[in-house]
PDB file of N, CA, C and O in Angstrom:
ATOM      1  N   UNK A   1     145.070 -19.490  65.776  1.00  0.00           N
ATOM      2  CA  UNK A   1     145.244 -20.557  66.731  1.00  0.00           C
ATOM      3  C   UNK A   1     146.665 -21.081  66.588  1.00  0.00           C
ATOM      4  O   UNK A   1     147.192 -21.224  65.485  1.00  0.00           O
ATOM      5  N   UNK A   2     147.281 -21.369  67.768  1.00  0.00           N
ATOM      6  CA  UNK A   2     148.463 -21.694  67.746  1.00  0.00           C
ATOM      7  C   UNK A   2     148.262 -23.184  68.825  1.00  0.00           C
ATOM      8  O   UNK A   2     147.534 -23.427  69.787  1.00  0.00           O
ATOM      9  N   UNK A   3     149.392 -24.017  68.026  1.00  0.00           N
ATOM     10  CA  UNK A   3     148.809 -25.945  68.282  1.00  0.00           C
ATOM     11  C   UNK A   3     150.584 -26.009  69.283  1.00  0.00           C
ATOM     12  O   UNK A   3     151.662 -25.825  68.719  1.00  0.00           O
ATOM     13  N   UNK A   4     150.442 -26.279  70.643  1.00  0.00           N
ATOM     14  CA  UNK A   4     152.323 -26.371  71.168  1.00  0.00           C
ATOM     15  C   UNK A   4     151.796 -27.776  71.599  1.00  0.00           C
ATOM     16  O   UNK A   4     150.833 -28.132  72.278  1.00  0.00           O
ATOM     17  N   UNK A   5     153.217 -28.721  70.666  1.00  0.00           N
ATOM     18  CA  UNK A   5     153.137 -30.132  70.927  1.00  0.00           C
ATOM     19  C   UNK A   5     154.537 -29.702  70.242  1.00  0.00           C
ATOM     20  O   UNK A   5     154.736 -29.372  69.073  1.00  0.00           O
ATOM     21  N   UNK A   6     155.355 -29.794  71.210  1.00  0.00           N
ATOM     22  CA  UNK A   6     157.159 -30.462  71.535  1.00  0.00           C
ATOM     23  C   UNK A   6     157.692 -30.833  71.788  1.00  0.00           C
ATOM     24  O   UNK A   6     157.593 -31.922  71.223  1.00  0.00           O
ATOM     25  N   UNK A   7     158.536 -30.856  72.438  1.00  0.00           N
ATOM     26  CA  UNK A   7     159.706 -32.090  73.011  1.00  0.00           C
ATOM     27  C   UNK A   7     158.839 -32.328  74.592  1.00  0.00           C
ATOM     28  O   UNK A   7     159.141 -33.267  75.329  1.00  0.00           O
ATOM     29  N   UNK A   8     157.647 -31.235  74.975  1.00  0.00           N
ATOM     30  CA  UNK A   8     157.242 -31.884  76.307  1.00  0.00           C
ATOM     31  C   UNK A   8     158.382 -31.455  77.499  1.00  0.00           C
ATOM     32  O   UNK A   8     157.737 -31.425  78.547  1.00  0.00           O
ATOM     33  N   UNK A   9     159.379 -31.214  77.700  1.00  0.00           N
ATOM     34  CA  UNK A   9     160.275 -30.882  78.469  1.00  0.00           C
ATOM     35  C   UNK A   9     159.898 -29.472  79.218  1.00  0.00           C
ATOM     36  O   UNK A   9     159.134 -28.833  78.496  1.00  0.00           O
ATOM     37  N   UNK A  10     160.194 -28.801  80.425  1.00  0.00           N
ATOM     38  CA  UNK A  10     159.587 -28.158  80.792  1.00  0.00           C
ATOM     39  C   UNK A  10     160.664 -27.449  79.955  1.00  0.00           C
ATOM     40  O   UNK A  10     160.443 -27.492  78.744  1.00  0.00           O
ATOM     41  N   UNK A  11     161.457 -26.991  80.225  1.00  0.00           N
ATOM     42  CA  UNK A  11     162.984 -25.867  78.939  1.00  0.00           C
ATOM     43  C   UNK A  11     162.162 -26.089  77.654  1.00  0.00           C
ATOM     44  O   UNK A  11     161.447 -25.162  77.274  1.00  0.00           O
ATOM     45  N   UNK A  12     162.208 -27.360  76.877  1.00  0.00           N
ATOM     46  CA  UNK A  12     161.278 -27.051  75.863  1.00  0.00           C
ATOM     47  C   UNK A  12     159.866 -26.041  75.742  1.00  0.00           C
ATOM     48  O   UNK A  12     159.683 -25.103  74.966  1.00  0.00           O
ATOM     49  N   UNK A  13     159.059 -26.526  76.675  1.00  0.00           N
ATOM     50  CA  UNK A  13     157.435 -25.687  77.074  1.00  0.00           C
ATOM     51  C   UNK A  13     157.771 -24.692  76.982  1.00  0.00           C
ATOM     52  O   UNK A  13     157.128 -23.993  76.199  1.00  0.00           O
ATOM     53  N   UNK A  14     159.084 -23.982  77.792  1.00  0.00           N
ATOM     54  CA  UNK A  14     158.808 -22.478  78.363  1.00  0.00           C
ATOM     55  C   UNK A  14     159.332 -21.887  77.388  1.00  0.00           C
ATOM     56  O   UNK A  14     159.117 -20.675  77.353  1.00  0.00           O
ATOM     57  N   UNK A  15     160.287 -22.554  76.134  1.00  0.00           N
ATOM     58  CA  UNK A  15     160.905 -21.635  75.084  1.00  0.00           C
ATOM     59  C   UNK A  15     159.692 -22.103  73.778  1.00  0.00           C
ATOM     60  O   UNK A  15     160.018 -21.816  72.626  1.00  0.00           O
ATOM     61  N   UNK A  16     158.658 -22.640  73.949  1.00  0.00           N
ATOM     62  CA  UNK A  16     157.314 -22.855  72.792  1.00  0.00           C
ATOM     63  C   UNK A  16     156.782 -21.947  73.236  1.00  0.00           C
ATOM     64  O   UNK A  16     156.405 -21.086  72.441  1.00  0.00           O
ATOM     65  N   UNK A  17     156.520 -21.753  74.731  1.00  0.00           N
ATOM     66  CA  UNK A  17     155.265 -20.628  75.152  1.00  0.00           C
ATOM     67  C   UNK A  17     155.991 -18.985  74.733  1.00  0.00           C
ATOM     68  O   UNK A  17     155.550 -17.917  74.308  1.00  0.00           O
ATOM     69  N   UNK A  18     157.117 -19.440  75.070  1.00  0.00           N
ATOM     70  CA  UNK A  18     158.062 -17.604  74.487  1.00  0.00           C
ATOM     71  C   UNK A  18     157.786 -17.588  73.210  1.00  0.00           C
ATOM     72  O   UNK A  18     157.152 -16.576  72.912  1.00  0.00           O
ATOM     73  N   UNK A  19     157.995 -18.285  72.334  1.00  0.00           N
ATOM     74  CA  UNK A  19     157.501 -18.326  70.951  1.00  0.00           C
ATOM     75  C   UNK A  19     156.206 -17.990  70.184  1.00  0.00           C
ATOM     76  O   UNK A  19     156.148 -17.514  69.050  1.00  0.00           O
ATOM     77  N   UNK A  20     155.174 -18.318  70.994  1.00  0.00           N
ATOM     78  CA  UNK A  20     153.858 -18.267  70.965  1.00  0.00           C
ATOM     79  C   UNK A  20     153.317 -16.913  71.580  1.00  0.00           C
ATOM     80  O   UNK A  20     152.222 -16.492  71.208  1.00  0.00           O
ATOM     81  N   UNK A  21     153.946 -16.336  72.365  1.00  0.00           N
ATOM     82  CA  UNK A  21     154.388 -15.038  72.934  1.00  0.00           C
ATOM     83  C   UNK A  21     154.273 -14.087  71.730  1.00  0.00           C
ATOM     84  O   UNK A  21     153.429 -13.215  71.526  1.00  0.00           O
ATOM     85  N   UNK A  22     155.244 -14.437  71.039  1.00  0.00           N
ATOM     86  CA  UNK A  22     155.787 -13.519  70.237  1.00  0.00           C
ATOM     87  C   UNK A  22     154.972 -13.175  68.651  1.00  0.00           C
ATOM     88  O   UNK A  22     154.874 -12.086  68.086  1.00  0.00           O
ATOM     89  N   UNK A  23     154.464 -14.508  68.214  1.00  0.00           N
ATOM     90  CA  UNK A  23     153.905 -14.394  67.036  1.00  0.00           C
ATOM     91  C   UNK A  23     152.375 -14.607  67.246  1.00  0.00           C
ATOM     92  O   UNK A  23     151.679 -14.665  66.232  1.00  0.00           O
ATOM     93  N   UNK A  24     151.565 -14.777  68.942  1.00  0.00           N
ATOM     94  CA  UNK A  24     150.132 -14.296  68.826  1.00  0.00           C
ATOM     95  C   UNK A  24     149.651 -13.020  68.330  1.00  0.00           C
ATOM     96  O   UNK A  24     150.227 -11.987  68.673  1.00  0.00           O
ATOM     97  N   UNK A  25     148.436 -12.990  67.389  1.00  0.00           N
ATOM     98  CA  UNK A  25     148.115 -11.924  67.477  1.00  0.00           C
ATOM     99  C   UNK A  25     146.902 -12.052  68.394  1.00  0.00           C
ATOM    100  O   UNK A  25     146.307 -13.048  68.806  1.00  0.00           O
ATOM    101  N   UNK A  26     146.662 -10.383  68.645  1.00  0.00           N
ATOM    102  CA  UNK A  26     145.674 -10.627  69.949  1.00  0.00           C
ATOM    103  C   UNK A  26     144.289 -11.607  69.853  1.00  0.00           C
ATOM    104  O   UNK A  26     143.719 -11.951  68.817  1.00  0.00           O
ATOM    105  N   UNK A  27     144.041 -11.838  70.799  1.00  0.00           N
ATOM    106  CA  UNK A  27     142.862 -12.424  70.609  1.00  0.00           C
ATOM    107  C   UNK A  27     143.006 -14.034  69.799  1.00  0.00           C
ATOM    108  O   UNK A  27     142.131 -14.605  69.149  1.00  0.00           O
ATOM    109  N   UNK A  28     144.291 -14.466  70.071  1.00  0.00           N
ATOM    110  CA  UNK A  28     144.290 -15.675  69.509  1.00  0.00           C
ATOM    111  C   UNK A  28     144.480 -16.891  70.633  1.00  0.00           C
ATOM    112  O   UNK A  28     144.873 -16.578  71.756  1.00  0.00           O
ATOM    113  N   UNK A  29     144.173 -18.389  70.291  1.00  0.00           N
ATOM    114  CA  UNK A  29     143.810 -19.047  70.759  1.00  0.00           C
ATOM    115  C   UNK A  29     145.100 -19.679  71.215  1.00  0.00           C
ATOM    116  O   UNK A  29     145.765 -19.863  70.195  1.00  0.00           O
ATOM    117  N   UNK A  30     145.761 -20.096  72.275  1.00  0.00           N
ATOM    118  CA  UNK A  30     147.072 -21.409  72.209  1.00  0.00           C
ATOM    119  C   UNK A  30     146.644 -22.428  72.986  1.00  0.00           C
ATOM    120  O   UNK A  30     146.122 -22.336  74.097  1.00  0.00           O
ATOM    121  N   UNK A  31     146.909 -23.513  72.295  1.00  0.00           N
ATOM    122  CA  UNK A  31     146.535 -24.880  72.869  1.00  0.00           C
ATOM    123  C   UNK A  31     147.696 -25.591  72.994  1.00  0.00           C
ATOM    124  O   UNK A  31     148.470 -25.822  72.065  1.00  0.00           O
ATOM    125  N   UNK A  32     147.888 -26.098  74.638  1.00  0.00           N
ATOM    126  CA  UNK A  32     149.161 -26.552  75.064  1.00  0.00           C
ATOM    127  C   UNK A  32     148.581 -28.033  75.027  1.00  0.00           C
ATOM    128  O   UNK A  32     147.494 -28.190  75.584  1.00  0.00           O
ATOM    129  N   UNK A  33     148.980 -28.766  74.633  1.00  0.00           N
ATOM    130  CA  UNK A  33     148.773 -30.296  74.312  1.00  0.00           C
ATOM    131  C   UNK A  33     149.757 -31.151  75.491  1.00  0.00           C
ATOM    132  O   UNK A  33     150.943 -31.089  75.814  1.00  0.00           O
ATOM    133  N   UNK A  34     148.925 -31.727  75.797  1.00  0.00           N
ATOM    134  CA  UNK A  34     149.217 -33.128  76.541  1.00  0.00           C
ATOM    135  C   UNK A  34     149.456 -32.346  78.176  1.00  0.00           C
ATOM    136  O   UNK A  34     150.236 -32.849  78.986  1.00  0.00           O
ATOM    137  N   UNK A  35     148.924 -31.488  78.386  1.00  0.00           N
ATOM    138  CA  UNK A  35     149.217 -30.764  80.043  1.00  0.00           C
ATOM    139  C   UNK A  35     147.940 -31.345  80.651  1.00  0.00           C
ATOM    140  O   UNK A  35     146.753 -31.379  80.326  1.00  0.00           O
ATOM    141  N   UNK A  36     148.707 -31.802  81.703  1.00  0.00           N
ATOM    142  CA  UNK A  36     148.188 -32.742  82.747  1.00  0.00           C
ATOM    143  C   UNK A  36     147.992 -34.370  82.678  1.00  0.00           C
ATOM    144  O   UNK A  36     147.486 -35.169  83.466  1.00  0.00           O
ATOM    145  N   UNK A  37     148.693 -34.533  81.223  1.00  0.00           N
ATOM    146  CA  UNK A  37     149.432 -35.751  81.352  1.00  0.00           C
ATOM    147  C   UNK A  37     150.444 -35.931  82.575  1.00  0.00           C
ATOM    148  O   UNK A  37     151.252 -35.123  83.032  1.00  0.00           O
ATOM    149  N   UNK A  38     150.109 -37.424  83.020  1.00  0.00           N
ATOM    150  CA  UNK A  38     151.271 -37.409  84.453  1.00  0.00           C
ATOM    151  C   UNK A  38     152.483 -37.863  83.220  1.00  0.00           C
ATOM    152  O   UNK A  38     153.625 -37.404  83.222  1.00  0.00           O
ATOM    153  N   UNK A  39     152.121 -38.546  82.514  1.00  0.00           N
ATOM    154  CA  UNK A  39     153.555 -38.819  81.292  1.00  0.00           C
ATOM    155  C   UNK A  39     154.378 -37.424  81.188  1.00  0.00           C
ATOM    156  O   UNK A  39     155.562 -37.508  80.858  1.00  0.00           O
ATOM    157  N   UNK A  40     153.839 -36.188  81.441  1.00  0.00           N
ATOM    158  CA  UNK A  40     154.983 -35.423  80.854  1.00  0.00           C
ATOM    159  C   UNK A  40     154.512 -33.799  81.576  1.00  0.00           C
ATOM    160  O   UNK A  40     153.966 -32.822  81.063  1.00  0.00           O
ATOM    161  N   UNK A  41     155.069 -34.094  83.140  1.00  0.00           N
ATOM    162  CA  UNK A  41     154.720 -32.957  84.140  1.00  0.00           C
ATOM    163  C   UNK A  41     155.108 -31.555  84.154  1.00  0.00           C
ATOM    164  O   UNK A  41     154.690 -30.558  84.742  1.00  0.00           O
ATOM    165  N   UNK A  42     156.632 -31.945  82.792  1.00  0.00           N
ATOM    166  CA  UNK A  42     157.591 -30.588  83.050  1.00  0.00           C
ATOM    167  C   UNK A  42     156.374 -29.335  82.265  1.00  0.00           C
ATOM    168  O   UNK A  42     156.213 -28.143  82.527  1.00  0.00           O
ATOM    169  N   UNK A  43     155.494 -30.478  80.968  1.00  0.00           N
ATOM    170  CA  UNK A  43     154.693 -29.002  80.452  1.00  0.00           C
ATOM    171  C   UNK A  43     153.315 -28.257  81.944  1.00  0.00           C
ATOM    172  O   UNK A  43     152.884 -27.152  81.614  1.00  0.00           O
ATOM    173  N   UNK A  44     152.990 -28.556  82.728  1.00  0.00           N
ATOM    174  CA  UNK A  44     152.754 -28.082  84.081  1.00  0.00           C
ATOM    175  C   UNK A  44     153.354 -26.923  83.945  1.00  0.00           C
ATOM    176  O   UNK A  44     153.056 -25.827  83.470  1.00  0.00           O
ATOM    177  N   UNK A  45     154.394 -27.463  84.538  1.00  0.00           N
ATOM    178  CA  UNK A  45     155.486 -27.112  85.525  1.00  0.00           C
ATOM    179  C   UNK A  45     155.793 -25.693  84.464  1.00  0.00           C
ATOM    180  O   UNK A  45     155.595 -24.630  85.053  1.00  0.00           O
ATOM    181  N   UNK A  46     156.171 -25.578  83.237  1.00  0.00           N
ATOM    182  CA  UNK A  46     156.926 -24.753  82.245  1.00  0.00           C
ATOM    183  C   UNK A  46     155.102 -23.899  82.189  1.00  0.00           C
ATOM    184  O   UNK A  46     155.386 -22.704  82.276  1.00  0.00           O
ATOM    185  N   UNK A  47     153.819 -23.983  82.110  1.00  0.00           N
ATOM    186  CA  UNK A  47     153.292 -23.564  82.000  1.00  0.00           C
ATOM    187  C   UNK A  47     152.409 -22.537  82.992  1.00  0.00           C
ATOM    188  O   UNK A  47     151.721 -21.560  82.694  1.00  0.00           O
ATOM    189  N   UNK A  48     152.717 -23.181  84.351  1.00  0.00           N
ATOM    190  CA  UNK A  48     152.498 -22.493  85.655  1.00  0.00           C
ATOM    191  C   UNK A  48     153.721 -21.187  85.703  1.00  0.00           C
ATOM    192  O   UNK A  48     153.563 -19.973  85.830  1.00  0.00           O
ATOM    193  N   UNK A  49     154.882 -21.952  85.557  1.00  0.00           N
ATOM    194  CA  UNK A  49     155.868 -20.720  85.543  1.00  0.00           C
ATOM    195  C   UNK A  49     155.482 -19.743  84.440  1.00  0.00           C
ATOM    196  O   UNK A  49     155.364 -18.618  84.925  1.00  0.00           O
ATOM    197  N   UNK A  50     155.263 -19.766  83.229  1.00  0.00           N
ATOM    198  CA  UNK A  50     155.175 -18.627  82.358  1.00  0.00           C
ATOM    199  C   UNK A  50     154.277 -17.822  82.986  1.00  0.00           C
ATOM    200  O   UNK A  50     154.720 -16.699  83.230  1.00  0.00           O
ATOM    201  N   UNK A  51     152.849 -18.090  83.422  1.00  0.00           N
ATOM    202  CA  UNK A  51     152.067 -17.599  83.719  1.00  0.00           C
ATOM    203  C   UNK A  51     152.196 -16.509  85.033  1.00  0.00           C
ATOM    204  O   UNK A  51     151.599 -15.458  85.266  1.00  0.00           O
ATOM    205  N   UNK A  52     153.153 -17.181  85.709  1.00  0.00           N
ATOM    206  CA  UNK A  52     153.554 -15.875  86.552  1.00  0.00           C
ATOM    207  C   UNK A  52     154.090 -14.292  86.357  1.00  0.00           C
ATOM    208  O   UNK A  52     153.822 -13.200  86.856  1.00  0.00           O
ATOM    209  N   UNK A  53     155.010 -14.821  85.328  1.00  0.00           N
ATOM    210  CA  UNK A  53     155.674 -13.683  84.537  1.00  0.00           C
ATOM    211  C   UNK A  53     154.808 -12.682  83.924  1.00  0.00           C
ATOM    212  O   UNK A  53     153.656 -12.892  83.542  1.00  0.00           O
ATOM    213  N   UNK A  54     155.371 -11.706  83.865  1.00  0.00           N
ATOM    214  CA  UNK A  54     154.442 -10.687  82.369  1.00  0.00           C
ATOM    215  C   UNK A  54     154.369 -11.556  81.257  1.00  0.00           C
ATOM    216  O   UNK A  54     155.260 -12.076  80.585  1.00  0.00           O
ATOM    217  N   UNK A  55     153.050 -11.619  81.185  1.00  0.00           N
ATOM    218  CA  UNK A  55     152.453 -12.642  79.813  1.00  0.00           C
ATOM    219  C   UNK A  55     151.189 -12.200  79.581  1.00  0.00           C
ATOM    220  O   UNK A  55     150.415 -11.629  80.348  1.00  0.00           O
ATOM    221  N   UNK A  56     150.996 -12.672  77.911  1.00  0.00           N
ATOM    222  CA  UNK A  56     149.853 -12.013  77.261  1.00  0.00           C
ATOM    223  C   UNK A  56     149.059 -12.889  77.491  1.00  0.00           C
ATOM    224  O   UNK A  56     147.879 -12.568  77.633  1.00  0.00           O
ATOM    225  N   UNK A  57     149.456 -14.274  77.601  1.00  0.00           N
ATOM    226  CA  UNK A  57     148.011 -15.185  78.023  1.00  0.00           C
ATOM    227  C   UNK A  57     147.181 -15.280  79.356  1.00  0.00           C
ATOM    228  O   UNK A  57     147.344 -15.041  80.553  1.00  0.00           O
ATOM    229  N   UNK A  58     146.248 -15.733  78.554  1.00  0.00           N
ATOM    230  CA  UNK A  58     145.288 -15.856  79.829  1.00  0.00           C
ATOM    231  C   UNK A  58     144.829 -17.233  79.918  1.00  0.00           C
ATOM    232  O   UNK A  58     144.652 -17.931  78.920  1.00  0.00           O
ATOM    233  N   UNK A  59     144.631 -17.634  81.137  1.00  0.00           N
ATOM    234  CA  UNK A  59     144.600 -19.441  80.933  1.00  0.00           C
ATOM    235  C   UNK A  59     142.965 -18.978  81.272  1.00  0.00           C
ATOM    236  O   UNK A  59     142.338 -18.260  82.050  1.00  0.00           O
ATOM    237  N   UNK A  60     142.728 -19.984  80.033  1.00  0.00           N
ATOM    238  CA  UNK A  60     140.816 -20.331  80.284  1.00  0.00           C
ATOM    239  C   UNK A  60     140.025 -21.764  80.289  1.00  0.00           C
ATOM    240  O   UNK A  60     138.841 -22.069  80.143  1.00  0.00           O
ATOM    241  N   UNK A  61     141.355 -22.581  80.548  1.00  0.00           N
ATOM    242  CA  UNK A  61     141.185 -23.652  81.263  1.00  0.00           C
ATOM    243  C   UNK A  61     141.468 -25.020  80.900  1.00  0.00           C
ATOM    244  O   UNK A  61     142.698 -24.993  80.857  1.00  0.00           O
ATOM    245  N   UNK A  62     141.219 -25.876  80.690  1.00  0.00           N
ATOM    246  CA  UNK A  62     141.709 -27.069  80.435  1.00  0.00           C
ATOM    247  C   UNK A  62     140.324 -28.228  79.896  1.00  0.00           C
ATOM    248  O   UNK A  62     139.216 -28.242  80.432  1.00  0.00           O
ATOM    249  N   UNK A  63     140.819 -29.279  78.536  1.00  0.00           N
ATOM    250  CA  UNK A  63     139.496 -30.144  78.537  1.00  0.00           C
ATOM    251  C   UNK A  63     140.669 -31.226  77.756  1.00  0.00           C
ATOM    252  O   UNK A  63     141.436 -30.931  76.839  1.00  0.00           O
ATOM    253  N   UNK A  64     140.517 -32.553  78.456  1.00  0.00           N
ATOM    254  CA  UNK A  64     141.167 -33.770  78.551  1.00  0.00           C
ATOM    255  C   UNK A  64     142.740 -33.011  78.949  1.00  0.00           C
ATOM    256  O   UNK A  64     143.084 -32.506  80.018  1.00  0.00           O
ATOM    257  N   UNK A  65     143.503 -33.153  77.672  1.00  0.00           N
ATOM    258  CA  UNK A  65     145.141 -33.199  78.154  1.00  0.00           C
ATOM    259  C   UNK A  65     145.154 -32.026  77.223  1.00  0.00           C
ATOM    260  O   UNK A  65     145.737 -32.394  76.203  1.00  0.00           O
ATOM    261  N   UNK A  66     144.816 -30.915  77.129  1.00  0.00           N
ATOM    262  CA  UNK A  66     144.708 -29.912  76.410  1.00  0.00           C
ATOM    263  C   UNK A  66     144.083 -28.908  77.526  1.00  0.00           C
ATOM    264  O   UNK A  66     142.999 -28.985  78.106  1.00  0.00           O
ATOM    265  N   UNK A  67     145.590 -27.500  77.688  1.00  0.00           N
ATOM    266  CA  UNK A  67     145.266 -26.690  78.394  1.00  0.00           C
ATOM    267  C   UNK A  67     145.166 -25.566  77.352  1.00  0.00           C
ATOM    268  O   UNK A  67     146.040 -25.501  76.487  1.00  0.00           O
ATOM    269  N   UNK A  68     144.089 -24.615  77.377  1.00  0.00           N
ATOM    270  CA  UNK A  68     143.673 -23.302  76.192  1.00  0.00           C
ATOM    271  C   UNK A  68     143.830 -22.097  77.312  1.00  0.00           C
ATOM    272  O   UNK A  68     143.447 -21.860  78.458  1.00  0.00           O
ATOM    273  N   UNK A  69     144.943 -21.243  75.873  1.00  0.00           N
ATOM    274  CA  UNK A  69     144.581 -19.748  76.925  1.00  0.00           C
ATOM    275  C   UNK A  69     144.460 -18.711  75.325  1.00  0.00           C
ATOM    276  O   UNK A  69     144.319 -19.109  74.169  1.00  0.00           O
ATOM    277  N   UNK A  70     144.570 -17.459  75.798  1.00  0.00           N
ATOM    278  CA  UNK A  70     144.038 -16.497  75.170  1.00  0.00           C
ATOM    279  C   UNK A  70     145.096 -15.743  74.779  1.00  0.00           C
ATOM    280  O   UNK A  70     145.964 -16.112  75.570  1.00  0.00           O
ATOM    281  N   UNK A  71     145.595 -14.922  74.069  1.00  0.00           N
ATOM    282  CA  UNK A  71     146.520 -14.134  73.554  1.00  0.00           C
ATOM    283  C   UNK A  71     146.082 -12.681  74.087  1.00  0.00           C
ATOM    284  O   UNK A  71     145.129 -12.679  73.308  1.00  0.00           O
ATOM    285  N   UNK A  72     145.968 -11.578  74.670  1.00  0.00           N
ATOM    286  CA  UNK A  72     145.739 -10.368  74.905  1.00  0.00           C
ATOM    287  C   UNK A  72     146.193  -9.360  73.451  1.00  0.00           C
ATOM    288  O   UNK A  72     146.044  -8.138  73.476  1.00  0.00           O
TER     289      UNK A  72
END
């Protein structure tokens, strides 16, 4: 399981989620903290964009301000 709570910035988000990229092993858990806080939209924003790209995660959804995806 991998815990992303950072600067919150969407540039921050998208260089935690590259990170988290890199050192999932498959089948592991990442929990993006505080997404869908209106306090801090850029992690959205940095997390919608990764997801477009070639990426190993898989979003499996969201519970309070905690969005979970999957490592492939």
């Amino acid at each position: 399981m991998i815990v992303v709570d950072g600067d919150h910035s969407a540039k921050g988000v998208r260089q935690d989620l590259q990170w988290a990229e890199e050192i999932a092993a498959p089948g592991a858990v990442v929990v993006l903290d505080d997404f869908g806080d209106p306090s801090w939209p850029g992690i959205k924003e940095a997390l919608d964009e990764h997801l477009k790209d070639d990426t190993r995660f898989t979003y499996l959804g969201k519970a309070a301000h905690s969005a979970f995806l999957r490592a492939a």
